[in-house]
C-alpha positions in Angstrom: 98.9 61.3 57.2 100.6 63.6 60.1 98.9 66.7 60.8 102.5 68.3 61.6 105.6 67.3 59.7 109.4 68.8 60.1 111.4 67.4 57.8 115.7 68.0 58.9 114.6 71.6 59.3 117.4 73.8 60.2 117.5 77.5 61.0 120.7 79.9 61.2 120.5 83.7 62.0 123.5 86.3 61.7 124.8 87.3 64.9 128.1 89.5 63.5 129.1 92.7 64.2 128.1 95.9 62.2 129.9 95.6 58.6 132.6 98.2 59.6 133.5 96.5 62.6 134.1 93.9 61.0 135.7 95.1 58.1 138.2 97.4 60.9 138.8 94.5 62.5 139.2 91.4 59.7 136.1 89.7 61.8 134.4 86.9 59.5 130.5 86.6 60.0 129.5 85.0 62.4 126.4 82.9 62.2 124.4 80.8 64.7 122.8 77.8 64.3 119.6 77.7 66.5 118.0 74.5 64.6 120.1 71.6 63.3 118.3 69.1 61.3 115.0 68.5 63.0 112.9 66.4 62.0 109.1 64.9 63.6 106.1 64.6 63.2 102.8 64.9 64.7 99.6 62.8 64.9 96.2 64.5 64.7 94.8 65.1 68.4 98.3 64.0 70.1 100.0 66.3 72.4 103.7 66.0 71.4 106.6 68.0 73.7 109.8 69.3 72.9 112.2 69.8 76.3 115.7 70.4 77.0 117.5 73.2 78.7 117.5 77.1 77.9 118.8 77.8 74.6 118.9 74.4 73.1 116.3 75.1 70.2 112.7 74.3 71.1 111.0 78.1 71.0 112.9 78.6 67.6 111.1 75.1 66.2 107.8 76.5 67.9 108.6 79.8 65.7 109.2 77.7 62.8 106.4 76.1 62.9 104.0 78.6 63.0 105.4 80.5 60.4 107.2 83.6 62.6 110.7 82.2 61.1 111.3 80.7 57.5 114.1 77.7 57.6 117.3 78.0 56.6 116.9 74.8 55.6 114.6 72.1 55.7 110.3 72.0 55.3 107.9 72.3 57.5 104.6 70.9 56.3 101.0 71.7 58.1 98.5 69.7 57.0 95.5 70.8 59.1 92.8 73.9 58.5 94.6 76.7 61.2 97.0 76.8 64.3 97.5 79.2 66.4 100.0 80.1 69.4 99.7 80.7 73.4 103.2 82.4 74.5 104.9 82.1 77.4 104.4 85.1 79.2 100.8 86.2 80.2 101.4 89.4 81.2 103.4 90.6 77.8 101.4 88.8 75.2 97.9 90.4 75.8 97.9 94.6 74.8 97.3 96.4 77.5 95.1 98.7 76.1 92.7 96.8 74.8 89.6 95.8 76.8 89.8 91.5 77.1 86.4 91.6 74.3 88.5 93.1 71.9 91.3 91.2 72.5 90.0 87.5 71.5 87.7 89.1 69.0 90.4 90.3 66.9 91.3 86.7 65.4 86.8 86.5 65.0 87.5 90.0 62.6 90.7 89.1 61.0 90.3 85.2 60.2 86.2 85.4 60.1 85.3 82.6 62.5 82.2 81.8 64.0 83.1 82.4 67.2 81.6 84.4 69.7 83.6 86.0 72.4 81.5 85.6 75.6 81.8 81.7 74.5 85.4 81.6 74.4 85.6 83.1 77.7 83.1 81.2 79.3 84.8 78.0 78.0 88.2 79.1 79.8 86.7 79.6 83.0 85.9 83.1 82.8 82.8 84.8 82.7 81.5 86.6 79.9 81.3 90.2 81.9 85.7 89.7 82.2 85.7 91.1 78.3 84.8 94.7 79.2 88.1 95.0 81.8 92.1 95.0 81.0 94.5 92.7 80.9 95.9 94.5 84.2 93.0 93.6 86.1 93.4 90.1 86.0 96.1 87.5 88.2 98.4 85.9 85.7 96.6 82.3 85.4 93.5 84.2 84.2 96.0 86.0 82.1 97.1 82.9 80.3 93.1 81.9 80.3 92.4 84.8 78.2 95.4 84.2 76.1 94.2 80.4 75.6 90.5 81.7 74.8 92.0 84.3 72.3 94.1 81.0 70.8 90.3 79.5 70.5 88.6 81.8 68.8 90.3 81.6 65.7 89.4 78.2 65.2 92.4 76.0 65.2 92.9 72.3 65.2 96.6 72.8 66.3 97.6 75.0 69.0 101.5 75.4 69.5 102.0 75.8 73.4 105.3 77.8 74.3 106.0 77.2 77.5 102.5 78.3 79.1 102.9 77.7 82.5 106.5 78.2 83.1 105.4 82.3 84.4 102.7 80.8 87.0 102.6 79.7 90.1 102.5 75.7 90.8 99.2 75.5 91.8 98.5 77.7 88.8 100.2 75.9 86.9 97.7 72.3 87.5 94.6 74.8 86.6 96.0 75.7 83.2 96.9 72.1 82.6 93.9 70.8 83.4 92.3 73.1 81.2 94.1 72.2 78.7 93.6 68.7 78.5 89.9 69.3 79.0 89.5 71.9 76.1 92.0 68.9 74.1 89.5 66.2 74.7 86.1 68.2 73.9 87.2 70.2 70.6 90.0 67.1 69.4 93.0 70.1 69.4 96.4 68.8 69.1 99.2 70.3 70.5 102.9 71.0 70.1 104.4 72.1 74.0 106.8 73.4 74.6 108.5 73.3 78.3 111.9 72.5 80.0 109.6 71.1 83.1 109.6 67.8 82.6 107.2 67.1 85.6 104.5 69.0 83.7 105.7 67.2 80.5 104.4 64.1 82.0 101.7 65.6 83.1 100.5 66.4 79.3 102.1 64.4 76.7 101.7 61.4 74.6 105.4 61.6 73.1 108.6 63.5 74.0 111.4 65.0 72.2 114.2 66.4 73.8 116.5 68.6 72.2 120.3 69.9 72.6 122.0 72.5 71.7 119.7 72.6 68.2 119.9 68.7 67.7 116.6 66.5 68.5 118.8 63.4 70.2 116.0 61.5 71.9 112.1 61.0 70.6 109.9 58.5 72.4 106.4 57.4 73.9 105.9 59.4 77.1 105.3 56.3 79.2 108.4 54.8 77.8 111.1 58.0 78.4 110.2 59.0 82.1 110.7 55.0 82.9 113.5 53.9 80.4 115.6 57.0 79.3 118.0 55.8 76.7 120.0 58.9 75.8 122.8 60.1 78.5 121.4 63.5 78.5 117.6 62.6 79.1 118.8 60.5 81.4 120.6 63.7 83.4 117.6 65.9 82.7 115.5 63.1 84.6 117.4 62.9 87.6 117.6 66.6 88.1 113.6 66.3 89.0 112.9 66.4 92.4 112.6 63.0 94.1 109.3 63.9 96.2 108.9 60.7 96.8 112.5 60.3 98.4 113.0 57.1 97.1 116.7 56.9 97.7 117.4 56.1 94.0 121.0 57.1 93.0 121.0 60.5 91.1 123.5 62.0 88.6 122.8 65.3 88.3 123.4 67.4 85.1 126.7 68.7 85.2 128.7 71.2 83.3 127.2 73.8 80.8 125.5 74.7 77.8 128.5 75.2 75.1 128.4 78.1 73.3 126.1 77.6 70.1 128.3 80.2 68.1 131.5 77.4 68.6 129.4 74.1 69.1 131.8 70.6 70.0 132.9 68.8 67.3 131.3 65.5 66.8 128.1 64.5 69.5 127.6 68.1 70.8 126.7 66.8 74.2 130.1 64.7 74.5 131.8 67.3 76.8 129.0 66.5 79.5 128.8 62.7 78.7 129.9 60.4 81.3 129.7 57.7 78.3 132.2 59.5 75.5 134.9 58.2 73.7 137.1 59.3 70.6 134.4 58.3 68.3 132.1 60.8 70.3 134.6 63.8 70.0 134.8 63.1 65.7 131.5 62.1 64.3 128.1 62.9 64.7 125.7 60.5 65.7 123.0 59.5 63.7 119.1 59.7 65.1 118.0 56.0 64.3 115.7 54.6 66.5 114.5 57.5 68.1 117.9 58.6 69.5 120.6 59.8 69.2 124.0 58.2 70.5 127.2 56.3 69.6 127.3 54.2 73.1 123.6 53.4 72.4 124.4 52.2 68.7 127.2 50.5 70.2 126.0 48.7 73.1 127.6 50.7 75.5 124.6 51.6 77.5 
């Protein structure tokens, strides 16, 4: 059985204007669809990602999963003992206030693990005398260490990863990851990450999803998506990635922009930026068989 499982989970939230606005002006509500159907799941001890561009979903499923949204529609079913969440940002998820020793004790005192504070902070790469100082005296990788050992100490055996690097610096970012990875393969975590980097995706995960504008339209084997993308827009997303290698590949970059999620494209919601799309495209929505998510893949198009 999966530890994680979404099952066509869907979540809208109200966006109108005040009620007399709208009622002065004849506006309807208007209500925008952030989540559109997902569905996954997730293995025990796997480190599944979700990427796309800004806005197309993937920090509201991270929300959703970890109970800070209810769906609209949809289940989410957890099947493991506790998760907890590292945020993106380092410097706004820790209180300031608070000395670093009461900050990763407070999930010890309010869940009533058996962890021990100078452990978790030793096991980050700290050192057990960082939990009498503030947040504010620390660089923003060791930020994000104390935010991973505060993650820790309540015990989880799934850790939902919102973009945790995307704040640090490159070489910042390979610490963090490495951590990671390590801390993955001694205490048998599993992780949902989040990210729209796909070069530290591949860095990290066993399978990849990649979302659009709400919709999951490709799911597949890490190995297999960074060396045979099957879905137009992975395919984009993968050739906007710096060649560092300059290996003189031909490279489509992604064009056009994000529709706006309030007035979504009819039909495949990606067809105004497809180089592939036809009339069937513009009417009807393509089905996610296979792990993807396309009428010229179902067609034999591409």
């Amino acid at each position: 059985m999966p530890l994680l499982k979404l099952e066509k989970v869907s979540r809208d939230f109200d966006v109108s204007r005040p009620w007399l606005n709208r009622v002065l002006e004849r506006e309807p509500r208007r209500i925008l669809r952030a989540v559109d159907g997902v569905s996954f799941t997730v293995e025990a001890g796997e480190t599944l990602a979700l990427v796309g561009e800004s806005g197309c979903g993937k920090s509201t499923v991270a929300r959703l999963i970890v109970g800070l949204y209810a769906p609209t529609e949809g289940r989410v079913e957890f099947r493991g003992r506790r998760l907890q969440m590292i945020f993106q940002d380092p410097y706004a998820s820790l209180n300031q206030r608070w000395r670093v020793r009461d900050i990763v004790a407070e999930p010890i005192r309010f869940l009533g693990t058996s962890a021990r504070v100078d452990d978790m902070l030793v096991q980050v790469g700290l050192s057990a005398d960082d939990g009498d100082k503030y947040p504010h005296e620390f660089s923003g990788g060791q930020r994000q260490r104390i935010s991973i050992a505060r993650a820790l100490s309540g015990e989880p055996d799934f850790l939902v990863c919102d973009e945790p690097t995307s704040a640090l610096d490159v070489s910042v970012q390979a610490q963090i990851l490495n951590l990671m990875t390590d801390l993955q393969r001694r205490l048998g975590l599993t992780y949902l990450f989040i990210s729209h980097n796909l070069a530290v995706v591949s860095q990290v995960a066993d399978r990849v999803g990649v979302m659009y504008l709400g919709r999951l339209v490709e799911l597949a084997p890490a190995s297999v998506l960074f060396t045979r993308p099957r879905h137009p827009y992975t395919r984009m997303l993968l050739d906007a990635v710096p060649d560092l290698g300059m290996s003189g590949k031909p490279r489509t970059p992604v064009r056009g922009e994000v529709p706006n999620p309030l007035a979504p494209p009819t039909g495949c919601t990606f067809h105004p930026r497809c180089p592939h799309a036809n009339e069937r495209c513009r009417r009807e929505v393509p089905a996610f068989v296979d792990g993807v998510a396309c009428h010229a893949i179902e067609e034999g198009r591409i």
